[in-house]
matplotlib code that plots the C-alpha trace (Angstrom):
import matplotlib.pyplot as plt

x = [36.4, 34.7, 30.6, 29.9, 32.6, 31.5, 32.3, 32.7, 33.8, 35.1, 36.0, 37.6, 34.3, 35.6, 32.5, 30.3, 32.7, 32.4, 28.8, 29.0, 31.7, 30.1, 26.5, 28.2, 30.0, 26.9, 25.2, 23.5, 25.5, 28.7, 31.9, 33.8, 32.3, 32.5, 35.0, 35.3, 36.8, 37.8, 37.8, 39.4, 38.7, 42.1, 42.2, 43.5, 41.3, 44.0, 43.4, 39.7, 39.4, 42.7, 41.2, 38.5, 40.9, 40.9, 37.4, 36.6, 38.7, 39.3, 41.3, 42.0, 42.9, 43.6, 43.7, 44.8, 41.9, 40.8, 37.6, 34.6, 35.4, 33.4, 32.7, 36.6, 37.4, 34.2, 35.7, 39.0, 36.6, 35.4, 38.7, 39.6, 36.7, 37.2, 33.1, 30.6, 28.6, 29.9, 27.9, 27.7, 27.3, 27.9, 29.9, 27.2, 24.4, 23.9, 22.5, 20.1, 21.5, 19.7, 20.6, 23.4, 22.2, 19.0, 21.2, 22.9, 19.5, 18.7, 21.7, 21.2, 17.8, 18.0, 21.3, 24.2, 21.9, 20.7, 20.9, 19.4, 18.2, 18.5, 16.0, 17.3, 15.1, 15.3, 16.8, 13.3, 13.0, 10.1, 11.8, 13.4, 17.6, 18.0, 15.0, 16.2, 19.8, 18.6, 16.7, 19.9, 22.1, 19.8, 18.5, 20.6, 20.0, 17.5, 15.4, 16.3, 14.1, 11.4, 11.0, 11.9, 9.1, 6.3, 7.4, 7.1, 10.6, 10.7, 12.9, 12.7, 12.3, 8.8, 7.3, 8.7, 7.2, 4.0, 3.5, 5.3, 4.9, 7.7, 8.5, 11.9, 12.4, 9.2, 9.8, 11.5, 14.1, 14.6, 18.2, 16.4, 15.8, 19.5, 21.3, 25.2, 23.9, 22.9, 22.8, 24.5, 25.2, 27.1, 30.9, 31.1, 28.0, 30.6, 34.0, 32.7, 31.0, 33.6, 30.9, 32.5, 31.7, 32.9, 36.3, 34.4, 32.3, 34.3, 31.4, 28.4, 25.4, 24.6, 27.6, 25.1, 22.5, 25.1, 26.2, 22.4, 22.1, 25.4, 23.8, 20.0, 22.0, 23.8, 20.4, 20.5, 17.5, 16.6, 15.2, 14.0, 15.0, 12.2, 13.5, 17.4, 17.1, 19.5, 19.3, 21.2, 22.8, 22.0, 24.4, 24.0, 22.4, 20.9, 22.1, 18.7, 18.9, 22.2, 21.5, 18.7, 21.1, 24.4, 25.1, 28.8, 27.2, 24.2, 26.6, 28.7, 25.7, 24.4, 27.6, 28.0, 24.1, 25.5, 28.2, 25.5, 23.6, 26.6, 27.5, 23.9, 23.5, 20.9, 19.2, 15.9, 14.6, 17.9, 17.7, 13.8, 15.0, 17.5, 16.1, 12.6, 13.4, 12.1, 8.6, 8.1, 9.9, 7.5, 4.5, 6.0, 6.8, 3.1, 1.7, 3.8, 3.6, -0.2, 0.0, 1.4, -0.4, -3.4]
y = [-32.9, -34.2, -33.6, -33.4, -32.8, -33.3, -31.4, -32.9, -30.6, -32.9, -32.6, -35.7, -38.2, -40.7, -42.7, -40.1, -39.0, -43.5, -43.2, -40.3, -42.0, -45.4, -43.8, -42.4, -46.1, -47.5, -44.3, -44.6, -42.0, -43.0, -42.9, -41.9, -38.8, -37.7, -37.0, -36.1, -33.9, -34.2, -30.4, -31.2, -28.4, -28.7, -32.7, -35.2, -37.2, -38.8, -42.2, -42.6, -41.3, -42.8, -46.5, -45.1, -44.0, -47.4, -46.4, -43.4, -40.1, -38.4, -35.5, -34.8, -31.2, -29.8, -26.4, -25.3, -25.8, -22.0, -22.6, -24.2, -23.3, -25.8, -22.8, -22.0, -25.6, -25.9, -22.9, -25.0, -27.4, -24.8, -23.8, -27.3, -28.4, -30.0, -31.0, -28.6, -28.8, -28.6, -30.9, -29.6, -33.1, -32.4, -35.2, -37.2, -37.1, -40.3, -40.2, -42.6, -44.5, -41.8, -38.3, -37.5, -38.6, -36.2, -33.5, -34.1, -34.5, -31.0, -29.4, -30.3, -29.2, -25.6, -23.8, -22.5, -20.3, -23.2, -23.5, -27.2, -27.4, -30.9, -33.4, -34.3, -36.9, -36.9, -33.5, -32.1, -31.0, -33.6, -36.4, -39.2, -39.1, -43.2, -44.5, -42.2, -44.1, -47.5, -47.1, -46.1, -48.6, -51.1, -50.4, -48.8, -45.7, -46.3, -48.4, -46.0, -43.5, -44.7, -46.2, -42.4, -41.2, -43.8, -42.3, -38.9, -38.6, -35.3, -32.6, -29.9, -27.3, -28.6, -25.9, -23.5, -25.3, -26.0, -22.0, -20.8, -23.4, -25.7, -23.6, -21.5, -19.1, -17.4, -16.7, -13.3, -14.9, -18.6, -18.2, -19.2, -22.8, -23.0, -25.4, -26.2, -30.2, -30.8, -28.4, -28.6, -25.0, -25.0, -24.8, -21.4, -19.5, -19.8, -19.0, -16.6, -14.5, -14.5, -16.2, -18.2, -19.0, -15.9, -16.6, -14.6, -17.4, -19.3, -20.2, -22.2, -20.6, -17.7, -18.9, -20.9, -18.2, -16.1, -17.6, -18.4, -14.6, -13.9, -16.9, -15.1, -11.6, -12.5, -13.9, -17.5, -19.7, -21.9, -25.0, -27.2, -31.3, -33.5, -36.5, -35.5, -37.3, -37.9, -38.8, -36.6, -39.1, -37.4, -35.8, -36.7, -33.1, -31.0, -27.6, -26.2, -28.0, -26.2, -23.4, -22.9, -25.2, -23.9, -19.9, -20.5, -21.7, -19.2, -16.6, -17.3, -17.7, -13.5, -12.8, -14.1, -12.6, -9.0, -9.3, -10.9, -7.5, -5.5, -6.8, -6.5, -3.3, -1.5, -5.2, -4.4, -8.5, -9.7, -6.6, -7.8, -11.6, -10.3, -8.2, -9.8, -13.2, -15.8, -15.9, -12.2, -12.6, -15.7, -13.2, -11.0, -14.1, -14.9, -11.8, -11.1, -14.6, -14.2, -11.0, -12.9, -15.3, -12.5]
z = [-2.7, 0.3, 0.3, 4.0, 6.5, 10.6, 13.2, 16.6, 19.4, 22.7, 26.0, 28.1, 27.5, 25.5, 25.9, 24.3, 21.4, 20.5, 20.6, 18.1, 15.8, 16.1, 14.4, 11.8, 10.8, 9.1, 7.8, 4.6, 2.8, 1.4, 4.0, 1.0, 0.4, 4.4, 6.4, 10.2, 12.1, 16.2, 17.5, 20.9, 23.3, 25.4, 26.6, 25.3, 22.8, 20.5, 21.8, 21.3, 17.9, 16.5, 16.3, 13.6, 11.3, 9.7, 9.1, 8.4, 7.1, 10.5, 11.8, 15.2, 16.1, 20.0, 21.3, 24.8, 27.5, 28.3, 29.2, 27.6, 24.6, 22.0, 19.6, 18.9, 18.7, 16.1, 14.3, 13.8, 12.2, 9.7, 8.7, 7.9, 6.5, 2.4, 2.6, 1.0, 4.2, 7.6, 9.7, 13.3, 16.1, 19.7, 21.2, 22.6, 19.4, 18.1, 14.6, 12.7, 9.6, 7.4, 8.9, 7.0, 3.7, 4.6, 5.3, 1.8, 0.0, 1.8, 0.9, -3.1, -2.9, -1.6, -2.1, -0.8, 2.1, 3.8, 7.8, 8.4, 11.9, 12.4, 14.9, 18.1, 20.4, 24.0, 24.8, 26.0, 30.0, 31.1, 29.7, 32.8, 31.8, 33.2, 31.0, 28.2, 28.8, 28.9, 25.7, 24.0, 25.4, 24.3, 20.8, 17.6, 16.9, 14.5, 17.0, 19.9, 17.9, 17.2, 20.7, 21.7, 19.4, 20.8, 24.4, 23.4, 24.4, 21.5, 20.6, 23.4, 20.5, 19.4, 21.9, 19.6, 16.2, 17.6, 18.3, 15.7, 12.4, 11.1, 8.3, 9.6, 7.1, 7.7, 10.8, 12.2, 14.6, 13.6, 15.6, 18.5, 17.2, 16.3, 19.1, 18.7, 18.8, 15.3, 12.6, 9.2, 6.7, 3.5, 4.1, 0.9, 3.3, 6.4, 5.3, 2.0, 4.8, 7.7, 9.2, 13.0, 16.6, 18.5, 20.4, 23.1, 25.1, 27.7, 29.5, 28.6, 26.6, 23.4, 21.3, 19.0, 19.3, 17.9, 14.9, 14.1, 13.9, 12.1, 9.5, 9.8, 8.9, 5.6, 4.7, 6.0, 5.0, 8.0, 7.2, 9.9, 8.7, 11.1, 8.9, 9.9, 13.0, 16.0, 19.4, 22.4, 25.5, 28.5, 30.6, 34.5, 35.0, 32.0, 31.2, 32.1, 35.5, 36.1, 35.1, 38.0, 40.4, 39.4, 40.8, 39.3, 35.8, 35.4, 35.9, 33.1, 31.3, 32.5, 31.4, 27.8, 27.6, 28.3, 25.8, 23.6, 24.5, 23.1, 20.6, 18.8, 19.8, 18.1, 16.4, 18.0, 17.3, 19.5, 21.9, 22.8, 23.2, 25.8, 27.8, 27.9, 26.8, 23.7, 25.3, 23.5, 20.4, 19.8, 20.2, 17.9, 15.4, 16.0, 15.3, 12.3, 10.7, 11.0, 9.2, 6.5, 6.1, 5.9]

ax = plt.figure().add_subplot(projection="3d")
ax.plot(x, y, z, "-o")
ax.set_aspect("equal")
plt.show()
């Protein structure tokens, strides 16, 4: 049996699905104990991933284009996986030579329950996208973040960790820290709980949120891994950027919010994050953690 298996969802980038596969070539953790798996969301990726096979153990698997759809193609993933952990990378995150072998070390450490929220540099919003390129295209990932680190070029979550402490589990929503780029959670948690991406979201946005409450409900123990760290290539225009630019791709967005809204019906933590966003569930994670504490 495999230890970690990786999850890759793609779309038609071949560039960015090499710099993913290429990171993962000299990781510290054995190759032989990993394998990876291509979640193709409906183009054709066969080409770019084929050449690594003399490599590394990789699967390729393809499902019809219907959307974006890197949630159902992840789930294929899942249901494939032979690792105990599935290892969740958007195509495009780079990791350092050590992340995987943290995210074992993790895994050992804290049980079957564990949600690691891994460290992405560079994906923050003040953060210039062609300096943030020419650092990665000229340094190995290792290099890339520390220079990344120096520039204060951080994970756009650190808001959130500054606020609200780094230790996850204590806090009443740690969903909201769980982005589809890096993450890793035991492969037994998923598939013993019926625990997926929802086949709903077509569109961008929620469909990470979403499993990080489906995780948080079957009692989930989010850790957050600073030392798990990877490094996000920037995409000509962020999803934030869109979102505010894009009338097409913020409506997709409202829309998988109201489903979102149905669905957790009735979950009065999810309910407040949705209808008056994270800014009051941090208050209330404030408030209560301080309680806590005493």
């Amino acid at each position: 049996m495999k230890k970690i298996s990786v999850i890759i969802p793609t779309y038609n980038n071949p560039k960015e699905l090499c710099l993913t596969l290429d990171s993962i070539l000299p990781q510290r953790f054995p190759l032989k104990d990993l394998e990876v798996l291509v979640a193709d969301d409906g183009s054709d990726m066969r080409a770019t991933v084929e050449p690594y096979a003399n490599q590394l153990d990789v699967k390729y698997f393809w499902q019809e284009d219907k959307g974006f759809r890197p949630g159902s193609a992840r789930n294929m993933g899942i249901r494939a996986a032979e690792g105990k952990l599935c290892l969740f990378l958007d195509s495009g995150v780079i990791v350092t030579s050590s992340c995987l072998e943290e995210h074992w070390r993790l895994y050992q450490e804290n049980g079957e329950k564990l949600v690691i929220i891994g460290y992405i540099y560079g994906n923050d919003l003040k953060s210039d996208l062609d300096e943030m390129r020419q650092i990665i295209d000229t340094n190995d990932p290792d290099d890339a973040a520390a220079v990344m680190a120096r520039k204060n070029m951080l994970d756009g979550r650190e808001r959130d960790y500054a606020q609200l402490g780094d230790e996850l589990f204590a806090w009443p929503a740690p969903w909201l820290v769980l982005w589809s780029l890096h993450f890793s959670v035991p492969t037994a948690f998923l598939r013993g709980n019926n625990i997926y991406f929802d086949d709903y979201f077509c569109t961008w946005g929620c469909e990470d949120n979403d499993l990080g409450i489906q995780l948080h409900e079957k009692g989930g123990k989010f850790l957050l891994a600073r030392d798990a760290q990877a490094i996000h290539y920037p995409a000509k225009m962020r999803s934030y950027d869109r979102l505010h630019n894009d009338p097409d791709f913020r409506a997709g967005w409202l829309k998988n919010k109201e489903y979102l809204k149905g669905k957790w019906s009735g979950h009065p933590i999810v309910e407040l994050w949705l209808t008056q966003g994270g800014g009051a569930v941090k208050d209330l994670s404030k408030k209560e953690f301080k309680e806590e504490k005493g």
